[in-house]
Phi, psi and omega in degrees: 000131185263180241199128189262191203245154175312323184313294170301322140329257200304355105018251187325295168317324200275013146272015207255103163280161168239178167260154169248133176243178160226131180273134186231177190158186197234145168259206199307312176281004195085006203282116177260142214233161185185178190175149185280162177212118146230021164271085193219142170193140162324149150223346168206148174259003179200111353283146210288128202190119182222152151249160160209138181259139179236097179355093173321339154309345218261149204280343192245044167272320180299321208262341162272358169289297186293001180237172185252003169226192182160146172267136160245131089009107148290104173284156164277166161315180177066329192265044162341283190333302178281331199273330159297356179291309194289348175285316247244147197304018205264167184288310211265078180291345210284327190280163325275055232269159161255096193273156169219162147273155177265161191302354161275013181062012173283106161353129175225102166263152198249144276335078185241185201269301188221188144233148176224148184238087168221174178304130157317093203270321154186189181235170188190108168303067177272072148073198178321003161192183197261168170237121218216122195247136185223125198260135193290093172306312194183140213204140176213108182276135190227153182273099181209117202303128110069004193277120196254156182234123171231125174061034199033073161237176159251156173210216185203169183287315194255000000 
């Protein structure tokens, strides 16, 4: 079976809008951690069940193996900014971000469209990254459009 090339790949995906999330969580030390994520999708409503695959490469791939949760941060429109703070290799993405925690002490960002907070449910081994199955604990929807990525822009609802 041949194979279309990365290149063309990624072509083809980025005609796929997405919402941009950043996934935050605690590593070992209690320290919170995050990355930007847009392979994120349902995968069941019963039981309430989403995935997002994370580049085995990617610096919070180990440390989302060793914990059992994790938050996706829905960005809103406007926050380009954080969502390239959380792509980009740096230690303090958090700073001076105005962060709160959820009742499990899980990272949490502010003016975002929602957060969703779950349990780790399972993993799944996919080629150059995990499939990280989260089973949806608890949630909070805030009223705000939105920020979507199409053909590697940011874009909006309107």
């Amino acid at each position: 079976m041949t194979h279309v090339d990365p290149q063309t790949f990624r072509q083809l995906l980025g005609s796929f809008a997405t919402g941009v999330t950043v996934l935050t969580t605690v590593d070992e030390a209690g320290q919170p951690i995050g990355m930007t994520a847009s392979a994120v999708a349902a995968v069941s409503l019963d039981p309430p069940l989403l995935l997002v695959c994370i580049g085995k490469q990617a610096s919070c791939h180990d440390i989302l193996l060793a914990t059992d949760a994790f938050v996706l941060n829905v960005l809103a429109e406007g926050q380009e900014e954080i969502s390239h703070r959380f792509a980009a290799d740096a230690a303090h993405r958090f700073e001076p971000l105005a962060d709160s925690t959820g009742r499990e002490d899980w990272p949490l960002l502010q003016g975002v469209a929602a957060h969703i907070e779950c349990k780790t449910w399972k993993t799944i081994d996919a080629g150059d990254h995990t499939i990280f199955l989260g089973s949806v604990i608890r949630g909070t929807v805030h009223d705000r459009a939105p920020l979507l990525h199409f053909r590697g822009a940011y874009g909006t609802l309107r």
